[in-house]
C-alpha positions in Angstrom: 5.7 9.6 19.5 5.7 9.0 16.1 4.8 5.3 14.6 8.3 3.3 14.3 9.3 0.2 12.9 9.4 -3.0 14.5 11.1 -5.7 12.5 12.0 -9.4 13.6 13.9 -11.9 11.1 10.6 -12.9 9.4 8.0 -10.4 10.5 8.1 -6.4 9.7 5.6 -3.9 11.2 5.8 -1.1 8.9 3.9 2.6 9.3 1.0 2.6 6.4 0.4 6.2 4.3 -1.1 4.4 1.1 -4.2 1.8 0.8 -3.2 -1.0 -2.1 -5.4 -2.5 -4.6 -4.4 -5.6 -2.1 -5.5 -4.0 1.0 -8.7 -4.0 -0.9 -9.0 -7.5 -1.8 -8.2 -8.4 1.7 -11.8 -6.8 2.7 -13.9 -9.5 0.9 -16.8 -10.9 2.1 -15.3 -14.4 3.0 -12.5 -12.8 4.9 -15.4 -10.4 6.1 -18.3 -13.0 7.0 -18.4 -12.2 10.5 -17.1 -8.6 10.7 -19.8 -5.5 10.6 -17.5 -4.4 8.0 -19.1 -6.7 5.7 -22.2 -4.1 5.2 -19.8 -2.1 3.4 -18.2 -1.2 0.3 -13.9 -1.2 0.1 -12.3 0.6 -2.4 -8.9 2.1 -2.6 -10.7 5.3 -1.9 -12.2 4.5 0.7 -9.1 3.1 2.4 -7.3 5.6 1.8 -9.4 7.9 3.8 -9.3 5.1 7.0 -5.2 5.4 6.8 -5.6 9.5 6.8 -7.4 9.1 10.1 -4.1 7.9 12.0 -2.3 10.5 13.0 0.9 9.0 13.7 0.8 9.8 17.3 -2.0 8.8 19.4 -3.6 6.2 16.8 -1.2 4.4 14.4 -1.9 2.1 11.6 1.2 -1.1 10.5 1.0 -3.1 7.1 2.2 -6.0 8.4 4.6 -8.6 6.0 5.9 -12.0 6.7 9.1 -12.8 4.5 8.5 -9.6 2.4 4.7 -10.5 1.4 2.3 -7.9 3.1 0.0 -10.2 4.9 -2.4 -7.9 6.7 -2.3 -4.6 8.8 -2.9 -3.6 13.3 -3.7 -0.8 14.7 -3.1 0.4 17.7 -4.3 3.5 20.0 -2.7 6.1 22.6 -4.3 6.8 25.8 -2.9 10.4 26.5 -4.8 10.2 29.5 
């Protein structure tokens, strides 16, 4: 199954392909302070290469937006088991 669309009136769940310079604010280190990801660096490369690793199937990646403004993005995994 391929990663759809899910859209209410405000909120849209949209597949993600491409990482934004956004995206990349997003992984500061306030908005980071008590995630493991804070003991990296973010960069659009870098991002890029986490959205490659969904394959659309079994693991599957959403930029989320609220009124049209991207706000943030979920994941969510396949058990083919």
């Amino acid at each position: 199954m391929k990663t759809i669309t899910l859209e209410t009136e405000r909120l849209v769940l949209k597949p993600l392909h491409h990482a934004t310079k956004k995206m990349v604010e997003w992984l500061n280190p306030t908005n980071l302070a008590f995630s493991e990801q804070r003991h990296r660096n973010h960069n659009i490369a870098t991002q890029q290469s986490y959205i490659r690793a969904f394959d659309h199937v079994t693991s599957h990646i959403w930029l989320i937006t609220y009124d049209k403004t991207p706000i943030g993005t979920i994941t969510a995994y396949r058990d083919m088991n």
